[in-house]
C-alpha positions in Angstrom: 80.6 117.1 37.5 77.4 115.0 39.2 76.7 116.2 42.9 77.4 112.3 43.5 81.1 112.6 42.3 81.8 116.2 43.9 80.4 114.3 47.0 83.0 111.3 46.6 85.7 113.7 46.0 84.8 116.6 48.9 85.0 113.3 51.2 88.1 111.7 49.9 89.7 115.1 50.4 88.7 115.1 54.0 90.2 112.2 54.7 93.6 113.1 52.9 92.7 116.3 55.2 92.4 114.6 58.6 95.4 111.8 57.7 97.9 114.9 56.8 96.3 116.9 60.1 97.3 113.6 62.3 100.4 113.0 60.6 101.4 116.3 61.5 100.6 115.6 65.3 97.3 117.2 65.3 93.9 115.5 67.1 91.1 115.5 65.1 88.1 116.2 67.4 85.3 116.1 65.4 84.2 115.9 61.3 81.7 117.7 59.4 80.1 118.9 62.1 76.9 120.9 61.4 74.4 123.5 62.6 72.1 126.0 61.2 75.3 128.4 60.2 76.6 125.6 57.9 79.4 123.5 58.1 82.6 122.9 59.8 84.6 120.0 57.7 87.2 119.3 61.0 87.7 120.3 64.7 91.0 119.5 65.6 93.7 120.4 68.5 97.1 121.8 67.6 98.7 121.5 71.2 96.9 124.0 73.2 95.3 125.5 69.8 91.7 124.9 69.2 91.8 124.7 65.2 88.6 124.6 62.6 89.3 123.5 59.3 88.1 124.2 56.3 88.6 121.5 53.6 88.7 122.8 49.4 89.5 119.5 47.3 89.6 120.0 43.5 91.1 117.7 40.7 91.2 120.3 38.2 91.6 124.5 38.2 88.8 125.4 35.8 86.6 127.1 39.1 89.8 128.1 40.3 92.4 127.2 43.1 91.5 125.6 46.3 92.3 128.7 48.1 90.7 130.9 45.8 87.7 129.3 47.2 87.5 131.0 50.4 86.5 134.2 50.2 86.1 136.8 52.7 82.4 135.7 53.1 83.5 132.3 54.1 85.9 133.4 56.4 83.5 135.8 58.1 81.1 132.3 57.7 84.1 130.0 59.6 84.5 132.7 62.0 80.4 132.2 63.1 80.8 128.7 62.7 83.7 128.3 64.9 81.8 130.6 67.8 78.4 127.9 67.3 81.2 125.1 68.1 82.5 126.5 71.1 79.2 127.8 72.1 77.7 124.4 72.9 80.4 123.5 74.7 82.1 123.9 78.3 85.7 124.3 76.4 87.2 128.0 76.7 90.6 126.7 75.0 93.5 129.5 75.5 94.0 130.2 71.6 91.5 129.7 68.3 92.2 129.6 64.8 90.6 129.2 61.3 93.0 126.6 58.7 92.4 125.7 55.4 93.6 121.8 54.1 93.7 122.1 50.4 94.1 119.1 48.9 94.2 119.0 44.9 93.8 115.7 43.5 95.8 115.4 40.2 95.3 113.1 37.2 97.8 110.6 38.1 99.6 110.2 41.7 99.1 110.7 45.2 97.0 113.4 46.6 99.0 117.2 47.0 98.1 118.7 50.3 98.4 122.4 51.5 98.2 123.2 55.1 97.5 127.4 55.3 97.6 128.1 59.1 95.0 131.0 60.5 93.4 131.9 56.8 90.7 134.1 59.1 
């Protein structure tokens, strides 16, 4: 697969991402925000719950499952990710936690999305 086509895809699956998070009755806060520790795909709020989000979109298995994908290292990673976020801000919100939107895009049909809640 070209880096131009996992790009299309890794953004097509955050939008499924952040249209599933709303439709849920979360706000998305922020997208793909960035700093020196990497990535953060979303920033959303889950009532009182400050939530980061971790997007995996695949349209096949052969590297393994979307949830196979996050490792303990990348967990640790969200985790100092999530503490950059909230370091460059006044916002000390009462309760964090670390998601991961998997969204698996099949041959035919609409999107399949998985919402794991507090994956770290």
């Amino acid at each position: 697969m070209t880096y131009a086509r996992n790009k299309a895809l890794g953004s097509y699956g955050e939008g499924v991402a952040a249209r599933h998070l709303t439709d849920a009755g979360m706000v998305v806060l922020e997208r793909n925000w960035t700093c020196r520790f990497g990535e953060i795909d979303i920033v959303a709020r889950d009532g009182d719950t400050l939530v980061f989000v971790e997007v995996k979109t695949r349209s096949g298995t052969s590297h393994g499952t979307n949830l196979e994908a996050v490792t303990q290292a990348k967990a640790e990673r969200l985790r100092t990710l999530a503490g950059a976020w909230l370091e460059g801000r006044a916002i000390r919100p009462p309760v964090t936690r670390i998601d991961v939107v998997a969204v698996q895009i099949p041959a035919k049909g609409p999107a399949e999305v998985r919402h794991v809640k507090a994956v770290a």
